[in-house]
Every structure is written in structure tokens, then in C-alpha cells.
N, C-alpha and C positions, 0 to 999 in steps of 0.2 A: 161066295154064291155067284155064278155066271147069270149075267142080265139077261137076260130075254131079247133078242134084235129085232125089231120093229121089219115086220114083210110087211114088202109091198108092190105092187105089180110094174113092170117095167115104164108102165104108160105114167102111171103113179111118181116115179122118181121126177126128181128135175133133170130138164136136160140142157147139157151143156152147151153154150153158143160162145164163140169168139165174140167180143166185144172191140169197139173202134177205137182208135191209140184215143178219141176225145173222150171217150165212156172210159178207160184206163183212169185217165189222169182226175177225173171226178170223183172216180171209187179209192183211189189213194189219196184223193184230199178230203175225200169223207174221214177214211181210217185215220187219217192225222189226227180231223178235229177228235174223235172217238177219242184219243189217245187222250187227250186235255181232258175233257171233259169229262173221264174215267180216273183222272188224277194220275195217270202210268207215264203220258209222254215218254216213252221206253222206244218208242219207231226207232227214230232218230238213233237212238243207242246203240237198238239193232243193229242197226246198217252202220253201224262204225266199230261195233264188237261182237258180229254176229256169232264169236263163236261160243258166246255166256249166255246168249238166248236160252230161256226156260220156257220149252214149246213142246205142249202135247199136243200131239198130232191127232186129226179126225180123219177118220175117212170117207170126204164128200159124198161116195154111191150110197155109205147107209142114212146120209140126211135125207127123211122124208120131208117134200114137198106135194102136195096132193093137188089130183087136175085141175080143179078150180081155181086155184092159186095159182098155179103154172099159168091159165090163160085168161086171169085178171088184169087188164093192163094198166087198172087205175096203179098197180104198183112198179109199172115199168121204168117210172123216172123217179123211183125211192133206193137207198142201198140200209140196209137193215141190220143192225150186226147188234151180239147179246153181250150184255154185260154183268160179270158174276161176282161177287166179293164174297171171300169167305174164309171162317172164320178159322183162321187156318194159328197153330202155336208154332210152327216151322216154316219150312220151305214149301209144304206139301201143300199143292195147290189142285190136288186133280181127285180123285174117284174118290170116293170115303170120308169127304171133305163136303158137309151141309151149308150151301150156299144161304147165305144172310141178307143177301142183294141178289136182286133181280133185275135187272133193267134192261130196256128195248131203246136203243138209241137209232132212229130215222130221220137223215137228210133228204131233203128234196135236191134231187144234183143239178137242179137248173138254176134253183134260187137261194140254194147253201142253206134253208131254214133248217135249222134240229130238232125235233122231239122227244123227250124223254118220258117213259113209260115204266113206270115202276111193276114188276108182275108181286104183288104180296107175298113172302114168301109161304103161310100155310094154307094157297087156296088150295080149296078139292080141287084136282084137275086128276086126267088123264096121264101116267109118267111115262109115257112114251113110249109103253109095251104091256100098254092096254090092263095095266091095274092103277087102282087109284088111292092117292093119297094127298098129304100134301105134299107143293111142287116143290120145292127145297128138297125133297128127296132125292129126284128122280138125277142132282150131279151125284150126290153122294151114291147111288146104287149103278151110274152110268156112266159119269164123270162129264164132260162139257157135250160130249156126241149127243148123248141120250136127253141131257138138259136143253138140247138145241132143240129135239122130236120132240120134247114136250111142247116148247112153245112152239111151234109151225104144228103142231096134229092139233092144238085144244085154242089157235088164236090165227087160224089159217095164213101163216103167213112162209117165208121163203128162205130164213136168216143160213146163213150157209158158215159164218164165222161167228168168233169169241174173242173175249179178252177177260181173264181171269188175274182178281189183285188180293193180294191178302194185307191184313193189318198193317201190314211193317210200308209195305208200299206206300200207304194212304199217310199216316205218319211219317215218314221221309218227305214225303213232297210235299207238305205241308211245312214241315217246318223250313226247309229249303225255299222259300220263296217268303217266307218272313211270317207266316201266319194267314188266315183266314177271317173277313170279319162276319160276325155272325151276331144278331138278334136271340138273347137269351132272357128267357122266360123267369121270374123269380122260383115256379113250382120245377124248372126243369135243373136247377142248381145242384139240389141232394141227391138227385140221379144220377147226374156227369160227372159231381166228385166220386161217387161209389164205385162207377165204373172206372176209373182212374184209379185209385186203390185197386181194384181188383186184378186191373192190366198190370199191375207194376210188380205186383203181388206172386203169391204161390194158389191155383187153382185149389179148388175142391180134391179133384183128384190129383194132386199132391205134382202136377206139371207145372215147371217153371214159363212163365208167359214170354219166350224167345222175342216174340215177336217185338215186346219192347226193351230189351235190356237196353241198360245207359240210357235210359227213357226217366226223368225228374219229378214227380208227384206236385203240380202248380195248384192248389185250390182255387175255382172258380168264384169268387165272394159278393159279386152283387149282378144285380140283373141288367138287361139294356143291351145297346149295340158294344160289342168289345171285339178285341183280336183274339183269339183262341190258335197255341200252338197244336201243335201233331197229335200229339199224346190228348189235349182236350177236346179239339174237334171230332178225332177218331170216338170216344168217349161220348159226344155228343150226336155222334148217329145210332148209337146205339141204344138210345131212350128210349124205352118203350112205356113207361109208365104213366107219362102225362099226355095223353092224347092218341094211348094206345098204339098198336102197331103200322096204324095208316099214317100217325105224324110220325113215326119212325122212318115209314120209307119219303115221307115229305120235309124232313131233316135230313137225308142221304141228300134228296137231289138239292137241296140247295147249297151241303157245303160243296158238292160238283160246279155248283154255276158259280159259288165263289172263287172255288179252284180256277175254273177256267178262267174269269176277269182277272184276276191275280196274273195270272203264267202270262195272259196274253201281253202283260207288261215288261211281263221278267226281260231281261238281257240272255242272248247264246247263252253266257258262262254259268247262269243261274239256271237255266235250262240242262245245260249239260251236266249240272252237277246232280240236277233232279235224278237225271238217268242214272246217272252211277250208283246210287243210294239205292233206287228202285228196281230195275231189271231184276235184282235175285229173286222180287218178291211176285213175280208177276208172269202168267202164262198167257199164252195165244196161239192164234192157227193164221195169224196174218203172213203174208209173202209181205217182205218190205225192201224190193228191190229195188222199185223205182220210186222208195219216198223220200228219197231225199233233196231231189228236184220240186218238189211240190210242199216243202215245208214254209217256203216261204208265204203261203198263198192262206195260211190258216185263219186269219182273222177274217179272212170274207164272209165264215160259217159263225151264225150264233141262235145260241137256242132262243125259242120262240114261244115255246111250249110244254108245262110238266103236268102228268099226271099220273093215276095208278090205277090197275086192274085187278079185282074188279071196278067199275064204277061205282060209285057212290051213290046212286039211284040204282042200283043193278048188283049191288050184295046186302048179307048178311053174315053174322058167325053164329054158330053152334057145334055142342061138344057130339060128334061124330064117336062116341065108344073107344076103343084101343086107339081111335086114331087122333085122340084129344081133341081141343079145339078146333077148328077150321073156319077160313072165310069161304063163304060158299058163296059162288056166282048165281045171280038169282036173275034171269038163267043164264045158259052161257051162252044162249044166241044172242040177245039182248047185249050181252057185253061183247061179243063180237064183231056183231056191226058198229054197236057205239067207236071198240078200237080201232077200224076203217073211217070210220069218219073223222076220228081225233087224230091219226096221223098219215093218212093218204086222202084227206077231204072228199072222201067217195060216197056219197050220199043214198048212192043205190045200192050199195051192195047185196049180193046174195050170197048165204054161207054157205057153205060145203055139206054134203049130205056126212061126210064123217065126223064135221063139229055137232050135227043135227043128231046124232046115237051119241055124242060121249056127251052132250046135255041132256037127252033123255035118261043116260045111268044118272048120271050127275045128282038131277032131281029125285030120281029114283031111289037114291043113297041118301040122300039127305033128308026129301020131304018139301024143299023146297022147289 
């Protein structure tokens, strides 16, 4: 099925500006920290192996960025780039592949702070070519382009790049840096070994789970703070049962913040091996030609800040017919501006007259 492309009026697009060799060197030490923080640290590889890079390519004319956004300047000193995890049993990282993570990772480049923004994966939103479902769709029907136009048309923002990791990624760098420690719950124990089983296992539909082969079946056995390798922690974002699918995505970002305190201690050698492991497993649309000058510089950046959208004052779910459950934003102006305020502290904002129609379907579809 050919997606639908997203028109939009010349003035509508973003438009291109050369940036100062100082705004350069900002924006590739944003992408570094991105890199940690996403668990890939794959930059570096790049630029030492570029030619095993696994890069789908976008092409920047069809990302919509809409006029309001273009001359918001509260977002002039943010660099904003998406993060996709998905749950991929191969190598296959791009179209046809239902993203399980969502995240909006924004630095401030003056003062290195990061934000991580979880988008849920089944809200109603707009997919990017003005039908609506839930957003997890909209890689799987577009691949990373069309998942970009989602987020910048229904959260008015400007993300122009991605980084895309599947299972094997997150597992690899995980165990390469000796584990993660992580706070486990007594009720979330019967879940993480399930999923563990299940990874190591033969699917439903009779697919061998590639992703972990030569991957060990460790049972989890008591509750509290513990080290969790690759195979458990991977297992452990994928909880959805104790605390529903919002501690799912607030189980993502923390083993991310563990990741990153982890790595930032690791040694070169442990870093570089992370790459080797990872790179097969991992897409993107980054240029990494001049990061290898600015890796040294990564510990300046540390998050500051997690949350997920919708808000938590600002949703609901209900079963929406063929289109099962959903978390509905209630509304989507309200979480709109709330996401301005949580990750560009812009206290005024005014939303965009095209957030203002796809909240009116929104409600309209829903009821809410």
C-alpha cells in the first residue's frame, strides 16, 4: 500500500539556514549524547566503519514543519531528534516494523540539559497523512519519514532526524558494559521472566526470536535494587502489566538513564566494543562526520528531565472500535502546550491552527 505524502505549502516546509561552525559543534554533541542515551553509541562506529552503517535515508523536503513552529523562537536554542525502538526479530529496522518506543530527546545547546519525552505508543493522533490511529502505526505504514510528520503535525514541533534500535541493539550494549542496575518491583518479577522465556523461545507464529540467539534464560528471583543483564533488562521494558502501559514507557526511560550513567564510566575499549555488537542493529538519518572531534565532550550533557505524552492530567483511554484500545489526549491543545512548557520552558505558547483541527477530529472521534 503507497502512503499518502503529507502536502504542504512551500511557506509550510522548513527552510534551510547554514548554521555557525559554533551551532555545528552543539548539534553533534547533542547527537553524541542522543547516542548514549538511546543505548546505540553507534556515532563513533560510524565514523570508523562507515561503510556497515544501516541508514535509511529521509528526505528532509517531505518533513513537515508548519509556520508556527518555523517562527517560535522559544525553540531556537533546542536540537530535537526522535527516538524509535522497534520490535524488530531481524535486522529489519524500517517500514512495516510497529514502533514500541517513542521518544523525543531535547537538549538545550547552551546549557547541555536533556529531556526525554516518551510519546505512548497507542495515542489517537494524527499519522501524518491525515488519518488517525494509533501512533505506532504511522513507522510501520511510513517508516521513520512519516513517523517524524507525525510528531512535528500533532506536537508542533521541528525534529528533522532519528535513530532507530531494535532488540538485539539494547541487549548487546547492555551486556557489554557489565549490566544495568535497576529497582524491581516483587509484582513485576512474573512478567520479566515471561518475557524472557518468550525472547529466547519460538513465537506464536512459529519465528525464531534472532534477535536473541546465544542469549541465556537468567531468572529474576527476588525483588529490590539488582544488576539486570541484556536479555533481563530488555525484558524488563517491556512490562506492561503492572502499572499498565504508562510504567512501560517510564521503565524504558530509566533503563536509558541507567545506560547512560553506566557508559559514561565505561573505558574507549568498552565503548568500542559496544559498537561492534550494535551497529547491525540500529538505523539513522545522522551525518557523522565531524563527531568524532566532539566525543570527548559528552559528559557535559545530562538528562534533567522524563516524562510522557499524553500528560497525565491531559489523557485518557478508551476502546475506540477496530481501532482497540487508545490513549486519547484529552485534549490535544492542553498537551500541547503542556509539551512546550516541559521541554522548551515556553510558558506562552500559542498552538498552531493545524494542532487546533486535528484536536478537534481528535475529540470528535473519540468523545473526549
Amino acid at each position: 500500500m503507497t502512503t499518502k505524502k503529507v502536502q504542504s505549502k512551500p511557506n509550510v516546509k522548513k527552510r534551510r539556514k547554514k548554521k555557525s561552525a559554533k551551532n555545528n559543534k552543539r548539534i553533534f554533541l547533542f547527537v553524541a549524547e542522543m547516542v548514549i542515551l538511546v543505548i546505540l553509541l553507534v556515532v563513533l562506529y560510524m565514523v570508523l566503519k562507515a561503510d556497515k552503517v544501516n541508514k535509511i535515508s529521509i528526505d528532509k523536503e517531505n518533513i513537515v514543519v508548519n509556520e508556527t513552529v518555523e517562527n517560535n523562537v522559544s525553540l531556537k536554542g533546542y536540537r530535537n531528534i526522535a527516538l524509535f525502538g522497534v520490535d524488530a526479530r531481524d535486522k529489519s529496522l524500517g517500514k512495516g516494523n510497529r514502533t514500541d518506543t517513542i521518544m523525543i530527546a531535547s537538549v538545550n545547546q547552551e546549557t547541555g540539559d536533556v529531556k526525554l519525552l516518551s510519546v505512548y505508543r497507542d495515542t489517537y493522533l494524527n499519522l501524518g497523512n491525515d488519518t488517525y490511529n494509533k501512533c505506532n502505526a504511522a513507522y510501520a505504514k511510513g517508516g521513520p519519514e512519516q513517523a517524524i510528520n507525525m510528531l512535528n503535525m500533532n506536537l508542533d514541533l521541528n525534529i528533522e532526524d532519528y535513530v532507530t534500535v531494535g532488540f538485539t541493539g539494547l541487549m548487546e550494549t547492555i551486556d557489554a558494559i557489565g549490566g544495568v542496575e535497576i529497582e524491581i518491583l516483587e509484582d513485576e518479577i512474573r512478567h520479566l521472566n515471561n518475557y524472557q522465556i518468550s525472547m529466547v523461545g519460538t513465537s506464536t507464529d512459529g519465528k525464531i526470536f534472532t534477535a536473541t540467539e546465544g542469549k541465556d534464560y537468567i531468572a529474576v528471583t527476588h525483588a529490590g535494587r539488582q544488576t539486570l543483564n541484556g536479555l533481563q533488562a530488555t525484558a524488563y521494558c517491556r512490562v506492561r502489566q503492572v502499572g499498565d502501559d504508562f510504567m512501560r514507557a517510564q521503565r524504558q526511560r530509566d533503563v536509558l538513564a541507567a545506560i547512560m550513567e553506566k557508559a559514561k564510566q565505561s573505558s574507549p575499549a568498552t565503548l568500542n566494543k559496544i559498537l561492534d555488537k550494535v551497529l547491525p542493529y540500529v538505523s539513522t538519518s545522522l551525518d557523522v562526520d565531524e563527531m568524532v572531534a566532539v566525543l570527548g565532550e559528552i559528559s557535559n550533557y545530562s538528562i534533567v528531565a522524563k516524562d510522557g505524552f499524553p500528560f497525565e492530567q491531559y489523557r485518557a483511554t478508551g476502546n475506540l472500535g477496530s481501532k482497540g484500545s487508545c490513549v486519547i489526549p484529552v485534549d490535544l491543545k492542553a498537551n500541547v502546550l503542556e509539551l512546550h512548557k516541559f521541554l522548551f520552558a515556553d510558558e506562552a505558547y500559542e498552538i498552531s491552527s493545524e494542532v487546533q483541527s486535528y484536536s478537534q477530529k481528535i475529540s470528535a472521534d473519540t468523545g473526549r
